[in-house]
PDB file as gemmi writes it, atoms N, CA and C in Angstrom:
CRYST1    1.000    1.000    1.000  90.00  90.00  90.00 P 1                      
ATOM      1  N   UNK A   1      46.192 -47.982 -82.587  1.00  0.00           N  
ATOM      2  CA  UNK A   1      46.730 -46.662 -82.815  1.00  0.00           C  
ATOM      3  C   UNK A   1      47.240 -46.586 -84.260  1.00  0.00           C  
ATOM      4  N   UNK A   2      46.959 -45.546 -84.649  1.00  0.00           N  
ATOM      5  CA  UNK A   2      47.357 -45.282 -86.614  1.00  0.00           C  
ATOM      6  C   UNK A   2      48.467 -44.199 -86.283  1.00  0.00           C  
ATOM      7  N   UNK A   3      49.516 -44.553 -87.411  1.00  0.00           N  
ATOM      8  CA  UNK A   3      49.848 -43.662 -87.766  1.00  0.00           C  
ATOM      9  C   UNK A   3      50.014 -42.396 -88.525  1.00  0.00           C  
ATOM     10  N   UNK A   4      50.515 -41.370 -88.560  1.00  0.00           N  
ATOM     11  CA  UNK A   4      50.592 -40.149 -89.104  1.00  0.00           C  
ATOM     12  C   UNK A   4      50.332 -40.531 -90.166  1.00  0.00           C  
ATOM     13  N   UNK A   5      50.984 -41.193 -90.884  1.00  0.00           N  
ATOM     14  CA  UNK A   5      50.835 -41.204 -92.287  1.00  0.00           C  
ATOM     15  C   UNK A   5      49.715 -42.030 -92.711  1.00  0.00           C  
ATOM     16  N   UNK A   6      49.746 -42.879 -91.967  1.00  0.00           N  
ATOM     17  CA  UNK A   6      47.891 -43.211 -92.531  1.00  0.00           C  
ATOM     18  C   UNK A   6      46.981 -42.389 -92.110  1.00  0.00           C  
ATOM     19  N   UNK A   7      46.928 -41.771 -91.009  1.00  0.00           N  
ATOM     20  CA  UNK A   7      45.995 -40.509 -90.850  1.00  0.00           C  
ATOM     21  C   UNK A   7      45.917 -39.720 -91.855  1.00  0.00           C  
ATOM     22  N   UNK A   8      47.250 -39.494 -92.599  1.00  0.00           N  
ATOM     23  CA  UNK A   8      46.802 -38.321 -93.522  1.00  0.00           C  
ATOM     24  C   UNK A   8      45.882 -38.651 -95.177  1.00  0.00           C  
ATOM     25  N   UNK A   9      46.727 -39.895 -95.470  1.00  0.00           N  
ATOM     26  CA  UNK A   9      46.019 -40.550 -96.323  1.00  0.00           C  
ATOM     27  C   UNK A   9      44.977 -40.874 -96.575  1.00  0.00           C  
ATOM     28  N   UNK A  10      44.133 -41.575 -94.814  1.00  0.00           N  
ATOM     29  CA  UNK A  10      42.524 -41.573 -94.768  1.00  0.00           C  
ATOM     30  C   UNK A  10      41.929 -39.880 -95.106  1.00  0.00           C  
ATOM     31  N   UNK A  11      42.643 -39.199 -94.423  1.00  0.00           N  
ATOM     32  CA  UNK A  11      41.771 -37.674 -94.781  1.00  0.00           C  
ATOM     33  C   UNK A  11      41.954 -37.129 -95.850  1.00  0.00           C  
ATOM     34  N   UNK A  12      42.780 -37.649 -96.704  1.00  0.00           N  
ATOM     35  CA  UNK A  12      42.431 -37.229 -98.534  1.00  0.00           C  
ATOM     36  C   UNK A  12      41.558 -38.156 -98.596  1.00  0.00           C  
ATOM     37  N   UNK A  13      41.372 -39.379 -98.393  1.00  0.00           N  
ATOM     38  CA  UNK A  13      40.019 -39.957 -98.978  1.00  0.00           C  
ATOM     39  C   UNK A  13      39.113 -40.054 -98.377  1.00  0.00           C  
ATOM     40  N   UNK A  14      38.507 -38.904 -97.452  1.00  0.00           N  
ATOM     41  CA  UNK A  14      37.445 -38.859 -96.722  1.00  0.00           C  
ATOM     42  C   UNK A  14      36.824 -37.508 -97.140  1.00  0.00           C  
ATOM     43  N   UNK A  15      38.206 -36.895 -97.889  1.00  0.00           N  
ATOM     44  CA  UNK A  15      38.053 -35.495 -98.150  1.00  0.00           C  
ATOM     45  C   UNK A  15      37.611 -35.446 -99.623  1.00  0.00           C  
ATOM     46  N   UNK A  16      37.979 -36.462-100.646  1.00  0.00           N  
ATOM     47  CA  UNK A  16      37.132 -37.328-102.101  1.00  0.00           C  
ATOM     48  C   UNK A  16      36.010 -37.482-101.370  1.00  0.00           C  
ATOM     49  N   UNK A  17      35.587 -38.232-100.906  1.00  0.00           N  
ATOM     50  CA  UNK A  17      34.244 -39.243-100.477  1.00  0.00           C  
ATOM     51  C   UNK A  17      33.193 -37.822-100.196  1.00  0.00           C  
ATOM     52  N   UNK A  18      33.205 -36.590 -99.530  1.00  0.00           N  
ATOM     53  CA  UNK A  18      32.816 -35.351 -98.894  1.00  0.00           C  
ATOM     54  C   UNK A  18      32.449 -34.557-100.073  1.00  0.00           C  
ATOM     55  N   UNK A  19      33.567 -34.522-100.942  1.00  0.00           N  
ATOM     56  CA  UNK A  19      33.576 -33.543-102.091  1.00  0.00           C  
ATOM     57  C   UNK A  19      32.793 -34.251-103.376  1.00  0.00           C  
ATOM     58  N   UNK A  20      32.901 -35.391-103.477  1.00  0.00           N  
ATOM     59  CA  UNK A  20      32.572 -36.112-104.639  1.00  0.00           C  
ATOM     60  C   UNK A  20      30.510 -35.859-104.445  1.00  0.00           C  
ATOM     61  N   UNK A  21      30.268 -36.028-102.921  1.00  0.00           N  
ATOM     62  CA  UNK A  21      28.847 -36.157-102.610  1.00  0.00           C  
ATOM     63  C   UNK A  21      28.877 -35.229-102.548  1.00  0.00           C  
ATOM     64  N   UNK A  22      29.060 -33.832-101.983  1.00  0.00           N  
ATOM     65  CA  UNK A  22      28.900 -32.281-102.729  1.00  0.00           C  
ATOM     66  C   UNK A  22      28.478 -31.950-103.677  1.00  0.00           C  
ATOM     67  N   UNK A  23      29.161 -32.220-104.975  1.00  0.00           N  
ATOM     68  CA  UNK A  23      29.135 -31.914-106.392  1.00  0.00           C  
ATOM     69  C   UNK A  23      28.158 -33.280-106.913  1.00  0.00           C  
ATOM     70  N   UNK A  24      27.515 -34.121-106.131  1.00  0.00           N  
ATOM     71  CA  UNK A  24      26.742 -34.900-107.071  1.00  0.00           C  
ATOM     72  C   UNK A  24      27.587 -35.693-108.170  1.00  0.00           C  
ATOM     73  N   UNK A  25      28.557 -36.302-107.730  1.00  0.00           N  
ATOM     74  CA  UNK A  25      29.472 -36.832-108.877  1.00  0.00           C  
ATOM     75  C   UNK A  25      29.262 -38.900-108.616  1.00  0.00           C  
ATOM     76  N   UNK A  26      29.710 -39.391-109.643  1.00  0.00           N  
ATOM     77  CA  UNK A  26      30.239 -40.510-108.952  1.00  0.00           C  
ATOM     78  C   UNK A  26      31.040 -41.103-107.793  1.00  0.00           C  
ATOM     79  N   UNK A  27      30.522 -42.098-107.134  1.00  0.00           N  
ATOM     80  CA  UNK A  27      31.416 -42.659-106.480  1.00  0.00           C  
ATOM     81  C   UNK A  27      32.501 -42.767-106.508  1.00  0.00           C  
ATOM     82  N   UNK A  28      33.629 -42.610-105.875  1.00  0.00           N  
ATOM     83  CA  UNK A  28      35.311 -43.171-105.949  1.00  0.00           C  
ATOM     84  C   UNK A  28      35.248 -44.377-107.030  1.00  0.00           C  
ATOM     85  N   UNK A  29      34.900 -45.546-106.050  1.00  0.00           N  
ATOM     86  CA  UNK A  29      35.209 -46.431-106.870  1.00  0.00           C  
ATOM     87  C   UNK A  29      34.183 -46.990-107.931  1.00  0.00           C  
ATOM     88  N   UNK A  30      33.655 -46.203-108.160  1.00  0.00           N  
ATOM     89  CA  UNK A  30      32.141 -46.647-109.219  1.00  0.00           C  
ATOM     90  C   UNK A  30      32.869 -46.084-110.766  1.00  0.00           C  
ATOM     91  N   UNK A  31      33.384 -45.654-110.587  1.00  0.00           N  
ATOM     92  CA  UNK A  31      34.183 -45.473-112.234  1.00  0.00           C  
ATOM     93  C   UNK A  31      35.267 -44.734-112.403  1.00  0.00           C  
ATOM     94  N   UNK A  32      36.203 -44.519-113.430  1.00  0.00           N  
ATOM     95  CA  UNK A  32      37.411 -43.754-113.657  1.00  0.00           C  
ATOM     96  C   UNK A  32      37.335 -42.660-114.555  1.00  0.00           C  
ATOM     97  N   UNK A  33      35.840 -42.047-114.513  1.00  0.00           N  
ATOM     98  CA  UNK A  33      35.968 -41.000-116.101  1.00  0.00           C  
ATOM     99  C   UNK A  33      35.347 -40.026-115.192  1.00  0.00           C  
ATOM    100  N   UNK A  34      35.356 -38.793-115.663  1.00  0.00           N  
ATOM    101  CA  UNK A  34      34.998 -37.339-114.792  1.00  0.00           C  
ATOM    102  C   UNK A  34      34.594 -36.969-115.580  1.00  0.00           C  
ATOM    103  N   UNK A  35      34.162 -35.504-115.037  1.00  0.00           N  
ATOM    104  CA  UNK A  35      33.467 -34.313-115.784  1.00  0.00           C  
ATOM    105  C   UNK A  35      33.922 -33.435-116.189  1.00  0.00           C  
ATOM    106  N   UNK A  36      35.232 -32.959-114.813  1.00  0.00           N  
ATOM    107  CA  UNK A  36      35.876 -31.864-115.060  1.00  0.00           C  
ATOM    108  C   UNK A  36      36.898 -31.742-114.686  1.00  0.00           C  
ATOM    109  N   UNK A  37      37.848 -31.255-114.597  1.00  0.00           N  
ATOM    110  CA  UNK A  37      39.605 -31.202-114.210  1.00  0.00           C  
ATOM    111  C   UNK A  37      39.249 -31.361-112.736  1.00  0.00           C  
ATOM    112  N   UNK A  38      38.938 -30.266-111.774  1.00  0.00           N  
ATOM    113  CA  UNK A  38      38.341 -30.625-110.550  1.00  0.00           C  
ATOM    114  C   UNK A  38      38.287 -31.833-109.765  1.00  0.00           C  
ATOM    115  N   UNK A  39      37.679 -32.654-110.677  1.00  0.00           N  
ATOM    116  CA  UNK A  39      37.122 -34.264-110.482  1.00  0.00           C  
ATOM    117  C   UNK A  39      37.848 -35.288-110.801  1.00  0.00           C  
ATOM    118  N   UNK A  40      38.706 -34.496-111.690  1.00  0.00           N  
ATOM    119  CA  UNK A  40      40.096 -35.303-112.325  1.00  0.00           C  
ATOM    120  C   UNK A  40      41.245 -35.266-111.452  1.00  0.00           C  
ATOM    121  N   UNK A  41      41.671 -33.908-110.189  1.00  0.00           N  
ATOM    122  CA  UNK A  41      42.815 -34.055-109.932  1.00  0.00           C  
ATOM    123  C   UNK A  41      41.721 -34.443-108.280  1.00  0.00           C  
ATOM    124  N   UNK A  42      40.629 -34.342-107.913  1.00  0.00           N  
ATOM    125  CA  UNK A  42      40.433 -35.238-106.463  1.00  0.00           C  
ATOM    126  C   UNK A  42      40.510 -36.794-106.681  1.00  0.00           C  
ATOM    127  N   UNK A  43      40.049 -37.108-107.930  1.00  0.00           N  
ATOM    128  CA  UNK A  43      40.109 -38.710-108.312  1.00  0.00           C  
ATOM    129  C   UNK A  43      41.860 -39.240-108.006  1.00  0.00           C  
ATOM    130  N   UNK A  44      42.414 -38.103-108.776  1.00  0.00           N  
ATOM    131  CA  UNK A  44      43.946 -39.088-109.160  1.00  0.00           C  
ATOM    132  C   UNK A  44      44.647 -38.685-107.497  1.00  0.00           C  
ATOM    133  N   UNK A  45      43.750 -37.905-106.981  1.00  0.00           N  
ATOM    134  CA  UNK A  45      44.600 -38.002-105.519  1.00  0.00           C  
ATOM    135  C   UNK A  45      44.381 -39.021-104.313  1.00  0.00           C  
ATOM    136  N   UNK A  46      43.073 -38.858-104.489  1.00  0.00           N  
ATOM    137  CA  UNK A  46      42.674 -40.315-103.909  1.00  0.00           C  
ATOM    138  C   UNK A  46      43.217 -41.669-104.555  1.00  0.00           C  
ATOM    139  N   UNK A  47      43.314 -42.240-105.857  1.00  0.00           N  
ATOM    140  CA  UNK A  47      43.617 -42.981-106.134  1.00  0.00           C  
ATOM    141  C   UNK A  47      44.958 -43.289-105.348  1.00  0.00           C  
ATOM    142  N   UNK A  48      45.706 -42.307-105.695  1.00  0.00           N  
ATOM    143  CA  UNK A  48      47.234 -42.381-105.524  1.00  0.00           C  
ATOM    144  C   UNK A  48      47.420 -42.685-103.847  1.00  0.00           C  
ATOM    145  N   UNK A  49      46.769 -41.879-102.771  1.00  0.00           N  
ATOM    146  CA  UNK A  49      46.204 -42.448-101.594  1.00  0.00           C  
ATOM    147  C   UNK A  49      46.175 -43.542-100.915  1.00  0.00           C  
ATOM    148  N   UNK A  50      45.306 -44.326-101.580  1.00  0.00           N  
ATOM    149  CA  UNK A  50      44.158 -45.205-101.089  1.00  0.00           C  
ATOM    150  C   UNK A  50      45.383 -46.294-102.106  1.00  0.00           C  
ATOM    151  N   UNK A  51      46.201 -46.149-102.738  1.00  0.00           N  
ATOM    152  CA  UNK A  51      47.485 -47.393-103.099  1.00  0.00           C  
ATOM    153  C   UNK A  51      48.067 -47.371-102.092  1.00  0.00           C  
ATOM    154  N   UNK A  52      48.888 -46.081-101.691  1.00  0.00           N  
ATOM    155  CA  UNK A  52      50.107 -45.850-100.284  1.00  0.00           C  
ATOM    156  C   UNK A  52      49.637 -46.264 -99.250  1.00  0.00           C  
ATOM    157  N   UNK A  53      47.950 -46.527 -99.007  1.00  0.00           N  
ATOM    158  CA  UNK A  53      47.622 -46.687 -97.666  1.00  0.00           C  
ATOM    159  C   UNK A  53      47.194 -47.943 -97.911  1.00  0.00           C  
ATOM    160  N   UNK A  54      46.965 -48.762 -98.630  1.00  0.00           N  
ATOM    161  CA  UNK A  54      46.991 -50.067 -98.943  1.00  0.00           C  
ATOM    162  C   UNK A  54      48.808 -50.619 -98.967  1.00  0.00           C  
ATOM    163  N   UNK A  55      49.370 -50.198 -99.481  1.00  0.00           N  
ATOM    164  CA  UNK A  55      50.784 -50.620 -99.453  1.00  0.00           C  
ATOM    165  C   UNK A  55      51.334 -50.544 -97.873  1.00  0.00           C  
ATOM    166  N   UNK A  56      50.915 -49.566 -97.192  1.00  0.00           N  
ATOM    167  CA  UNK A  56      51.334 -48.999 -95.534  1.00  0.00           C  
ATOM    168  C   UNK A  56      50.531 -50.474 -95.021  1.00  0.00           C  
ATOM    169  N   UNK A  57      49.327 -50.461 -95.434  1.00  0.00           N  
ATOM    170  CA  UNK A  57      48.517 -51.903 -94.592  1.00  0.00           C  
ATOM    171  C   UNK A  57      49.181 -53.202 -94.933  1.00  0.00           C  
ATOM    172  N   UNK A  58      49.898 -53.221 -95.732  1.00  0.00           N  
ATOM    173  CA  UNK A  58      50.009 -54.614 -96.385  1.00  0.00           C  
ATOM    174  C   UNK A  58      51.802 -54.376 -95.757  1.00  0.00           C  
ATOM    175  N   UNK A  59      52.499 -53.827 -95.946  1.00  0.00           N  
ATOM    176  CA  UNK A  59      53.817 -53.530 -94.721  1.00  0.00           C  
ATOM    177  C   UNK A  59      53.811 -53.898 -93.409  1.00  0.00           C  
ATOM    178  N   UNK A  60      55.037 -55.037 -92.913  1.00  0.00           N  
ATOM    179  CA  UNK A  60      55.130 -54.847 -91.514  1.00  0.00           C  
ATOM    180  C   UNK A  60      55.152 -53.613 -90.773  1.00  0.00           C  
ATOM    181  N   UNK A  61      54.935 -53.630 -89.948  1.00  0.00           N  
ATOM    182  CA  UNK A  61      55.016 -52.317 -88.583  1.00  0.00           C  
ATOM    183  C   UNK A  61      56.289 -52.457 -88.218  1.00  0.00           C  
ATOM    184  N   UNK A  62      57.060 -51.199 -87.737  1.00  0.00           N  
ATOM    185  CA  UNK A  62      58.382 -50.903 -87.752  1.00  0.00           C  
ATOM    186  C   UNK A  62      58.355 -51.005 -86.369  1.00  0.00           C  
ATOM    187  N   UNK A  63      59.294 -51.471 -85.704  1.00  0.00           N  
ATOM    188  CA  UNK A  63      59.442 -52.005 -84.265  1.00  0.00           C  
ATOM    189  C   UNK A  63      59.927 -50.173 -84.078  1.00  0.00           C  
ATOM    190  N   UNK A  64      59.997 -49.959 -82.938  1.00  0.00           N  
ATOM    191  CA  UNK A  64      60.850 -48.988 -82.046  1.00  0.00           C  
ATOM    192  C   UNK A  64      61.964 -49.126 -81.921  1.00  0.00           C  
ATOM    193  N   UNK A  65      62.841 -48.159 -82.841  1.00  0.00           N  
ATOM    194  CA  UNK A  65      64.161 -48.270 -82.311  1.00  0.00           C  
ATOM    195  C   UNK A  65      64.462 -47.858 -81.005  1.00  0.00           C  
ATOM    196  N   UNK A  66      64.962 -48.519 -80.028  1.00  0.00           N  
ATOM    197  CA  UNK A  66      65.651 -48.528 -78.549  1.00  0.00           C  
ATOM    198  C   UNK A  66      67.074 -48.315 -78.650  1.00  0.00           C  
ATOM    199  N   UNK A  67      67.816 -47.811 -78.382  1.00  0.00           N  
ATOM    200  CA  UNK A  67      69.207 -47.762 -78.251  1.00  0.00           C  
ATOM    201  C   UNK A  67      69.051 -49.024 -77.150  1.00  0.00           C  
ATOM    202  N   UNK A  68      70.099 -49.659 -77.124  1.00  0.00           N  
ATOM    203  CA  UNK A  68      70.551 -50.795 -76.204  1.00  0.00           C  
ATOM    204  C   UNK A  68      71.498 -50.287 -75.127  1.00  0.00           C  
ATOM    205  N   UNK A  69      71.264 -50.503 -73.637  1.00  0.00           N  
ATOM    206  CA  UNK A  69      71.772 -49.899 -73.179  1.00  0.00           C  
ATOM    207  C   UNK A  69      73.401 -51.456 -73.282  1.00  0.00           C  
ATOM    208  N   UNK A  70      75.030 -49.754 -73.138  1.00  0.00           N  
ATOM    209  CA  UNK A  70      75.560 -50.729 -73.056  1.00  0.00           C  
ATOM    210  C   UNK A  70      76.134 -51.233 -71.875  1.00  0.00           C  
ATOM    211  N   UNK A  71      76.748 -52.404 -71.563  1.00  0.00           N  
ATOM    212  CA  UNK A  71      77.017 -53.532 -70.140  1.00  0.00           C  
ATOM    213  C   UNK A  71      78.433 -53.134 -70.299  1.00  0.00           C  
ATOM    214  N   UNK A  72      78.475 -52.763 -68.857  1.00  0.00           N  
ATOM    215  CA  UNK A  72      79.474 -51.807 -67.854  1.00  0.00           C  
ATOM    216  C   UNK A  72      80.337 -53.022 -67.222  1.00  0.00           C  
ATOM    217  N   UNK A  73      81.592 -53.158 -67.447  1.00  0.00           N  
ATOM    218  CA  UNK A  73      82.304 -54.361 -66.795  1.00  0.00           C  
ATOM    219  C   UNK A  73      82.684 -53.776 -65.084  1.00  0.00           C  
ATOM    220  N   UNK A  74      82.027 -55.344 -64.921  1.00  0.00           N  
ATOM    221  CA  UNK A  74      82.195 -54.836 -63.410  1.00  0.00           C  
ATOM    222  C   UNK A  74      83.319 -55.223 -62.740  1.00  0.00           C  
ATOM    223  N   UNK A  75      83.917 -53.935 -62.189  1.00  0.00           N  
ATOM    224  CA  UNK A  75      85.496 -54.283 -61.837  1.00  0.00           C  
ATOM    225  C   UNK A  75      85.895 -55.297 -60.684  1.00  0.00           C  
ATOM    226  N   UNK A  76      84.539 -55.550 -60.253  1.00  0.00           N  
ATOM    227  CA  UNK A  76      85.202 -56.257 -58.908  1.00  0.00           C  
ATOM    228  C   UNK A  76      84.502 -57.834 -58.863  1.00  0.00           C  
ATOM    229  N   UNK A  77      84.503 -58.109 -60.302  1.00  0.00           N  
ATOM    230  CA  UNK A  77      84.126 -59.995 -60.641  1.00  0.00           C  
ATOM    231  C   UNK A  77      85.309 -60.456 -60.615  1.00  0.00           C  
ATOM    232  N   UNK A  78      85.373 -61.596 -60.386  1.00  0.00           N  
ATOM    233  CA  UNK A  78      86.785 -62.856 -59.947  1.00  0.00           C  
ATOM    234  C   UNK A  78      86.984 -62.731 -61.424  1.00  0.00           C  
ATOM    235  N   UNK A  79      88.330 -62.957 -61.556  1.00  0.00           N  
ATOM    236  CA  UNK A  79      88.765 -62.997 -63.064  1.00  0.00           C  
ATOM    237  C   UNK A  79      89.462 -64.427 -62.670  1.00  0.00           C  
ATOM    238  N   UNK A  80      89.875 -65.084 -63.928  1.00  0.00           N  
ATOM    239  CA  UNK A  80      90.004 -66.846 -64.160  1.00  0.00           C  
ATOM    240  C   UNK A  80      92.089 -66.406 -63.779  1.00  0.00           C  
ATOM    241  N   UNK A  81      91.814 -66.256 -63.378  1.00  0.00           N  
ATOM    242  CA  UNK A  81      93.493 -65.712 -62.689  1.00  0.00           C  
ATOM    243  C   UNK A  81      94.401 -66.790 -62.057  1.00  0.00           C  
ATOM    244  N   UNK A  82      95.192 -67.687 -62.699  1.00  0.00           N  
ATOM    245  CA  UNK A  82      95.549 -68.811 -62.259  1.00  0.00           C  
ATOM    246  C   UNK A  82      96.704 -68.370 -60.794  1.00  0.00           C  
ATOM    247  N   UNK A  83      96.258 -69.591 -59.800  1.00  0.00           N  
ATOM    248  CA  UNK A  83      97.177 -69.369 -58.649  1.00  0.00           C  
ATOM    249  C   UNK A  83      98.290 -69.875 -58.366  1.00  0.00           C  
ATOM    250  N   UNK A  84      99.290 -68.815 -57.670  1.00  0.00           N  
ATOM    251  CA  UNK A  84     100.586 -69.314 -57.817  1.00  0.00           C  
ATOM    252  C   UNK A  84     100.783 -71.204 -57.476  1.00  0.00           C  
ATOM    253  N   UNK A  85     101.768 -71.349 -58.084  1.00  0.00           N  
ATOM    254  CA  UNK A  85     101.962 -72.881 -57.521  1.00  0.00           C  
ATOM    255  C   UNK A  85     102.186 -73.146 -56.099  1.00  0.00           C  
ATOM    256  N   UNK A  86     102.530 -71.780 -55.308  1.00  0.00           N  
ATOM    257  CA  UNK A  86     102.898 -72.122 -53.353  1.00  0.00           C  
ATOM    258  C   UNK A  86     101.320 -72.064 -52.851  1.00  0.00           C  
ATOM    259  N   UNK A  87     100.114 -71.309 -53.332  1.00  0.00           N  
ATOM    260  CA  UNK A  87      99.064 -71.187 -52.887  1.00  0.00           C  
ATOM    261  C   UNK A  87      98.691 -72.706 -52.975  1.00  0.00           C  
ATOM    262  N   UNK A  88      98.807 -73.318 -54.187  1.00  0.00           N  
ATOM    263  CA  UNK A  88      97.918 -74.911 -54.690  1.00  0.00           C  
ATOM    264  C   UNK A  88      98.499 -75.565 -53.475  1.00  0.00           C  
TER     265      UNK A  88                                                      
END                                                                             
């Protein structure tokens, strides 16, 4: 299961990869020079992307915070209650 935020990240760079083969351009990663502003701000968005979602992969996974439930003293356990000296 992925999360949100890598979901969104893959779909900017699926949404480069779509657009780039549209316009007949270079590959993502086949070079860093463009044609046109266009090509310049899908490049630097993907780039920027495809780091966060490499940085998200390379991050532990965040456990689930659980509240802990808390422990209810139970009133009717023997307590260490020393006995009179006429009982001993």
């Amino acid at each position: 299961m992925r999360c949100v935020r890598c979901l969104n990240f893959e779909s900017v760079i699926a949404h480069a990869h779509r657009h780039l083969a549209e316009h007949a351009l270079r590959p993502l990663n086949g070079s860093d020079e463009w044609e046109c502003d266009e090509e310049l701000k899908v490049r630097r968005k993907t780039m920027s992307a495809q780091r966060q979602l490499n940085a998200a992969k390379k991050s532990p996974a965040k456990k689930d915070a659980q509240p802990k439930a808390k422990k209810r003293k139970n009133p009717n356990r023997k307590r260490n209650v020393p006995q009179p000296k006429y009982l001993q």
